[in-house]
Each structure stands twice: as C-alpha cells, then as structure tokens.
C-alpha positions in Angstrom: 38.1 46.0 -16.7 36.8 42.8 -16.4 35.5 42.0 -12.9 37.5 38.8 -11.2 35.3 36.2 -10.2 34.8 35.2 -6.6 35.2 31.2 -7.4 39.0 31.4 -6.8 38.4 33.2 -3.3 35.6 31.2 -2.2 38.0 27.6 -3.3 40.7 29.3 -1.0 38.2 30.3 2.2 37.4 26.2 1.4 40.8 25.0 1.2 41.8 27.1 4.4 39.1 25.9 6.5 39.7 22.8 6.0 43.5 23.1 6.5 42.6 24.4 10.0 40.4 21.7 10.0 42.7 18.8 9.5 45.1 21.2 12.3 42.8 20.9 14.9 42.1 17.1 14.3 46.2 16.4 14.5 46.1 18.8 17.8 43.4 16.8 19.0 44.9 13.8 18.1 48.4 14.9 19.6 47.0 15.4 22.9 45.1 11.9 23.2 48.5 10.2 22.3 50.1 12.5 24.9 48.1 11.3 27.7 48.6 7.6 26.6 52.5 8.4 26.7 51.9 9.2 30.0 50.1 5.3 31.1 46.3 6.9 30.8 44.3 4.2 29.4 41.6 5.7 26.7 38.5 4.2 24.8 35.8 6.5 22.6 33.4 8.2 24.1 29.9 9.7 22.9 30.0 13.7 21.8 27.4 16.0 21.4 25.4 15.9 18.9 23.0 19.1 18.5 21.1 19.3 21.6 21.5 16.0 22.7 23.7 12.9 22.6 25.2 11.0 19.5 24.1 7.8 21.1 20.9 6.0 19.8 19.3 6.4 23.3 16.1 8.2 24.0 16.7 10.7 26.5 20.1 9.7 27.6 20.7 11.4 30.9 24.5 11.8 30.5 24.7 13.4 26.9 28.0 13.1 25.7 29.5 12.0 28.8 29.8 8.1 28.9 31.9 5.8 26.8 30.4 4.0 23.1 30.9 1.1 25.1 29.4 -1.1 27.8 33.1 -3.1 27.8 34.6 0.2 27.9 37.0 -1.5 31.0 38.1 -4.0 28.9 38.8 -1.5 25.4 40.8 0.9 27.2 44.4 1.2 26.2 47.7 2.9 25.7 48.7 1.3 22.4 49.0 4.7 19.9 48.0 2.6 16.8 44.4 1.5 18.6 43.7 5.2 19.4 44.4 6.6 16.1 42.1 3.7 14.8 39.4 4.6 16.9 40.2 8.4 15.6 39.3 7.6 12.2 36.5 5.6 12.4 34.9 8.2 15.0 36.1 11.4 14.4 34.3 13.5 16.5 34.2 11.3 19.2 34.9 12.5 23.1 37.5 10.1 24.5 37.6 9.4 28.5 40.3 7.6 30.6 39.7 4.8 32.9 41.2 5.3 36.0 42.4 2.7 38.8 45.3 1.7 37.0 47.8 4.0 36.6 45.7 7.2 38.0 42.9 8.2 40.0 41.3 11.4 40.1 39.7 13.9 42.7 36.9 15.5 41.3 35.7 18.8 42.5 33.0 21.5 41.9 34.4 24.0 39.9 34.4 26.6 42.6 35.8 24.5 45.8 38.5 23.5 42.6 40.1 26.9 41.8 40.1 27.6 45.5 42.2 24.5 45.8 44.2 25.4 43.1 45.1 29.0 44.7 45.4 26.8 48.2 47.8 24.5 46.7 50.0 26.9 44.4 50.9 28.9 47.4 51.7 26.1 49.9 54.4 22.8 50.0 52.1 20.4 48.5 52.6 19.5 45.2 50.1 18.4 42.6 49.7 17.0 39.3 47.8 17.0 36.1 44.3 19.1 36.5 41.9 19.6 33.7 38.5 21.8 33.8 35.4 20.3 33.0 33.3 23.2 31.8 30.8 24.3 33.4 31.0 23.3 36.9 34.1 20.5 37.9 37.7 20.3 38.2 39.4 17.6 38.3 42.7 16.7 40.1 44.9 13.2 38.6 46.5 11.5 41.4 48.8 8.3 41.7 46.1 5.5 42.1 45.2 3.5 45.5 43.0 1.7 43.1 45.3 -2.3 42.6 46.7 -2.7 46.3 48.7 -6.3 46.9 46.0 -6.8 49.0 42.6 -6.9 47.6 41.1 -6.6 51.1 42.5 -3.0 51.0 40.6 -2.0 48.0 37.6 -0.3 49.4 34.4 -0.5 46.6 32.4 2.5 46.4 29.1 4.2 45.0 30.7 7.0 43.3 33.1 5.3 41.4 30.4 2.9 40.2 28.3 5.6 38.6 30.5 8.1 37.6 27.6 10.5 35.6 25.6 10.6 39.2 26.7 14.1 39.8 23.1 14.7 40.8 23.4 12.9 43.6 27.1 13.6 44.9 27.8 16.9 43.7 30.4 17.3 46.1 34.1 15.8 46.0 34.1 12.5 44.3 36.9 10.0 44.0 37.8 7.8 41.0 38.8 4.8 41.4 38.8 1.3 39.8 35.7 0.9 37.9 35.3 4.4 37.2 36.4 7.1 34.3 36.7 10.8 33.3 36.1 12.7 30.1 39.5 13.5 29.1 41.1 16.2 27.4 40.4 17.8 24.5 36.3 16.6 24.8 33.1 18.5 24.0 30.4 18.8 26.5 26.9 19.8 26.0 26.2 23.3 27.8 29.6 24.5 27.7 31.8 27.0 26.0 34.1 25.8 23.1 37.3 24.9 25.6 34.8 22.0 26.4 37.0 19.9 29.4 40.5 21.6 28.9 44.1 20.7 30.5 45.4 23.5 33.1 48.2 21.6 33.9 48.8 18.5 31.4 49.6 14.9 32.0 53.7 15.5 31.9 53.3 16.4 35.6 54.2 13.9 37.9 51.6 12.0 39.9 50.7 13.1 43.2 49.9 10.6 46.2 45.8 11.4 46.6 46.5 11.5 50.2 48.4 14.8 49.8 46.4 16.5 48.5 42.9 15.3 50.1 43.0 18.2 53.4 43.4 21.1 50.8 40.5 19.9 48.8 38.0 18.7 51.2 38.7 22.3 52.9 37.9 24.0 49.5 34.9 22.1 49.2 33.9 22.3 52.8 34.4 26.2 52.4 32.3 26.4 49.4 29.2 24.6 51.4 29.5 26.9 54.3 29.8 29.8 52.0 26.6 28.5 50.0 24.7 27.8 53.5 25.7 31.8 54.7 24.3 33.2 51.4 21.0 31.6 51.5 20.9 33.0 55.0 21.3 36.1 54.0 18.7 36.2 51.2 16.3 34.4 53.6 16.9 37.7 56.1 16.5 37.5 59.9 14.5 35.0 61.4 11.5 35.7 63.6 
C-alpha cells in the first residue's frame, strides 16, 4: 500500500494555526473596541519583544509598559476605525488607556488587591471594571475626579506623572489626568500568558473612587503590617 504523504497533514496543522491565529487577533481586537464602546480612550503601546522591549531604546526600564508615543495624550481615542488602524500597522502591539477623562484607576499590589476584592464582594459597596496585571497589581476603574469645573480642585500629583515608577511607590497609586494603564488583553514581560487580564470587564458601571478608597487603603495597609510581622518573625526575638 502506498504510504500517504505527510504534506497534506502538515498544510492542515499550518492552515489551523493560523486560523486560531487570525481568532485570537479578532478576540484581541474585540476586546480593545469593547473598552472604547465603553468611553476608554486607547493609543499603542510597546510589547515584549524577547527579553526586552520592542522599542529602539537601550535598556528601557519599563519593557513593554509605556505607550509608542511621547504625544500618547494627544493620540488617544475612542473612534473604532483609528484603533483597528493602529491594529494593522502594529499588530502585536500592547495598547494602554489614558485615564482622567472618562475613568481613573486605583492601582493596587496584587495581594492588598484580591483582599479588596474578597472585602468588597461581601460588603454594600459596589465596584467596577478590575483587570490583573500579572505578576504583582490589580487595578480598580473608577468614575474620574480628574476634569473638575474648577481647575483649582484638580490636585497634580507625582504618581500620576510617572506611571512606570512602581519602584518607588509600590503601594496604592491613583491615576489620574496625565497618567495611563496597560489595558486589557496586553503582554507583559515576566508574566504568564493571561498577561494583564479583565476580572470584571468594562460593561460594569463606574464606581465613585471615593467608595471604594477605605476598603482598599485597608487591604493595602493590611498587607504592610502583615509584611512588617513576617520579617519579625524570621528576624526571631530581639536581645
């Protein structure tokens, strides 16, 4: 019997792959547009790109983290037909979503997060969208205190400035106008596949920030006395 050949098979492994391939690209794409429905402005943002960043900058310090663009402020947008045009002219590209306009968002280590999450799921308060930033942050969407009447009630801040600082603030940090957020579906250096993933997605309504500021300053305050109580304890009794 003459032996089939394996070209046929290996043409269909090809043209399945990059069926899923063109799947995940319309998911991908489905859940930026999503997010604009919702009044999230969006502009490109670098991805990974082997071990580093697939920016031209030696050493960048925020691989895969920060927008293509210095004007990134001005390019970001709602209008569908501007994000799928930045889809196919970077295709791999993480996006992120400036916020101060229509949203802010509370951002949380990833431990002081999902306490806040249990916190919050058993109480009154309600809360919106939250997406996970693997490894380490969570990050809660609020209603925006960001474009008051009054500009004398807009408060500038450090934080919001220089969102990638984590370094320096690695506790809760608020953004505000001037500031941004990967946003879902985005690749992160370090991380598993799931990347920075919606747990609740942008349908949700809004939240006032206020509302939901006690629960997460607790979680985080929680998390630093739990941190400060196991060094303690590996450090043993003093003399």
């Amino acid at each position: 019997m003459e032996r089939d050949s394996r070209f046929p098979r290996w043409l269909r492994r090809g043209a399945r792959g990059a069926a899923a391939g063109v799947a995940a690209a319309r998911a991908r794409e489905g859940l930026l547009l999503a997010a604009a429905e919702a009044g999230f402005p969006l502009a490109p943002a670098a991805h990974p790109l082997d071990y580093g960043c697939s920016c031209d900058r030696i050493g960048c310090p925020s691989p895969g983290r920060h927008p293509l663009s210095l004007a990134w402020a001005t390019q970001a947008t709602t209008d569908p037909d501007q994000i799928g045009r930045w889809l196919r002219v970077h295709p791999d590209a993480n996006f992120i979503t400036a916020t101060g306009r229509a949203h802010d968002v509370l951002d949380l280590p990833a431990a002081a997060g999902y306490a806040a999450l249990e916190r919050l799921s058993g109480g009154a308060e309600t809360f919106g969208p939250v997406a996970v930033a693997d490894p380490d942050r969570v990050l809660f969407f609020t209603a925006t205190r960001g474009t008051p009447d009054d500009e004398d009630e807009w408060w500038p801040c450090e934080l919001d400035c220089h969102p990638e600082t984590l370094d320096e603030h690695p506790g809760l940090r608020w953004h505000c106008r001037g500031s941004y957020v990967l946003l879902p579906p985005s690749r992160v250096p370090g991380a598993s596949e799931a990347g920075v993933r919606w747990l609740r997605g942008p349908e949700h309504p809004l939240p006032e920030p206020l509302t939901l500021l006690a629960a997460l300053t607790d979680a985080c305050g929680d998390e630093l006395s739990g941190r400060g109580a196991a060094r303690e304890a590996e450090a043993g009794p003093r003399r």
